[in-house]
C-alpha positions in Angstrom: 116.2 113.7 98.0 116.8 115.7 94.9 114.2 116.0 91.8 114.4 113.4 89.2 112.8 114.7 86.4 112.3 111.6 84.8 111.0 109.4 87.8 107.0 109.6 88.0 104.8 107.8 90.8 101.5 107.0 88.9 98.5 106.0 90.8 96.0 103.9 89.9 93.4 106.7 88.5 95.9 107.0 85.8 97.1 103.4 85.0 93.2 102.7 84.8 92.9 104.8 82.1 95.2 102.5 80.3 92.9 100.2 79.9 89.7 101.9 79.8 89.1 105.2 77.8 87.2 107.5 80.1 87.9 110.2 77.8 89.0 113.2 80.2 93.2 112.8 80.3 93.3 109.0 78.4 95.2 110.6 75.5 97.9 111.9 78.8 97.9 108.7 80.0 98.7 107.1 77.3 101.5 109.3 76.4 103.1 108.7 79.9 102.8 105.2 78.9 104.5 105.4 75.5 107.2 107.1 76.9 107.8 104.6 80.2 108.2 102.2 77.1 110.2 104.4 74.8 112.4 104.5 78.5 112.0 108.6 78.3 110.9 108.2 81.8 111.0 105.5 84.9 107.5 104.7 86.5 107.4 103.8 90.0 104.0 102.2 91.7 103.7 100.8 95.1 102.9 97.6 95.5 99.2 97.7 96.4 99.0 99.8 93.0 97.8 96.5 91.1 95.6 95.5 93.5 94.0 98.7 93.4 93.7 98.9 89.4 92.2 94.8 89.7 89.4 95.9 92.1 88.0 98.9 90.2 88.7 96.4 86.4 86.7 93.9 88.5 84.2 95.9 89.8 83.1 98.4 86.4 84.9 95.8 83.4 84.8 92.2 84.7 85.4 91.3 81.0 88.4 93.0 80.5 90.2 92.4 84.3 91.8 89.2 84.3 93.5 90.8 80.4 94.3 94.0 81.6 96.3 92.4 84.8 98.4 90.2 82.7 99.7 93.2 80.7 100.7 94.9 83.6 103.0 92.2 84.9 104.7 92.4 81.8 104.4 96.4 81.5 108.0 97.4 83.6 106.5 99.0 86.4 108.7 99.5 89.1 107.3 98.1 92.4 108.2 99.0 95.3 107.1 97.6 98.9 105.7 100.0 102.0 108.6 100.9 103.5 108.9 102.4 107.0 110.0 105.6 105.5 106.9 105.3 102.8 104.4 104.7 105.4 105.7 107.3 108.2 105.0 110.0 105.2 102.0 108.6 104.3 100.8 109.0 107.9 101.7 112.6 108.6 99.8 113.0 105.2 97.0 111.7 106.2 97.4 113.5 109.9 97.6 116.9 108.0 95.3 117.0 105.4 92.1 114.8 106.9 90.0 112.5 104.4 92.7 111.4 102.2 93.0 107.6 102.3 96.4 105.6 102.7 96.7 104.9 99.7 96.8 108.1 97.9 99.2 109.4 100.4 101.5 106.3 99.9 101.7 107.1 96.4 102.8 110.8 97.3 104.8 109.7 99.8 106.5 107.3 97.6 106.9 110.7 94.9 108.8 112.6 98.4 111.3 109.8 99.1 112.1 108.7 95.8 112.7 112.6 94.0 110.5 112.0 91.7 106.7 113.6 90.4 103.1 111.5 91.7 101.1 112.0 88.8 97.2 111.4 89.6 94.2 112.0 88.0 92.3 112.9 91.1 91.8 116.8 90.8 90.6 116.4 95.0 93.9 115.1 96.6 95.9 117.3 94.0 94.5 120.6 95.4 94.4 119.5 98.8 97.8 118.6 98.8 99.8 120.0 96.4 101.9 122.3 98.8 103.6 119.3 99.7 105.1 119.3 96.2 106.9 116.8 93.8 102.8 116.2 92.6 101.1 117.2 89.4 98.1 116.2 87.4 97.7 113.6 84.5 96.4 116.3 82.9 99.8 118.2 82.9 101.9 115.6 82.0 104.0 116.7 78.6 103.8 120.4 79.3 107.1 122.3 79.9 108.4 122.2 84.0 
């Protein structure tokens, strides 16, 4: 599929820095939220995305979870469901570069079928798998491509 400079996959290492400052990236994150609001840019998630975010919330901020979940059903994330396509990807990921879990791969996977960039905070899957392509990090987002 072609590139769609304005499509981004975010994973859950970024949204989670929407509701918590961590310091390293926030301010990136935060812009890529802005701008999914301004509608600059179109933010794809699969599905198990919230359910990821709600169990690391629950886990580290129990206080700030059941908050934090309400304003992403109301945040315009585009979901999308685990396709066959999504998950054959995801799988040859995983087969290549061993350790990486399902869901980051679905996420990149997700970045390959739709044309658009998987943005991800985690530094380990990026440099593993970057020669895959369509994949940057948070901390990159808002330089020139």
């Amino acid at each position: 599929m072609a590139e769609n400079k304005n499509i981004f996959v975010v994973d859950a290492s970024v949204i989670f820095k929407w509701a918590v400052d961590e310091g390293d990236d926030t301010a990136k994150a935060i812009l890529l939220k802005e701008d999914a609001g301004n509608k600059k840019v179109h933010i794809i998630v699969p599905i198990f995305c919230f359910t990821e975010i709600c169990n690391a919330l629950g886990l580290k901020y129990p206080p700030i979870a059941m908050q934090f979940f309400s304003e992403l059903l109301v945040a315009g994330l585009d979901e999308r469901q685990i396709s066959f396509d999504v998950a054959n990807i995801a799988f040859q990921l995983m087969q290549q570069y061993k350790g990486i879990t399902f869901y980051d791969a679905g996420y990149h996977a997700l970045a390959l079928l739709e044309g658009g960039t998987f943005i991800t905070a985690d530094e380990k899957y990026y440099n593993k798998t970057k020669k895959e392509g369509r994949i940057m990090l948070l901390k990159d987002y808002g330089k020139k491509r």
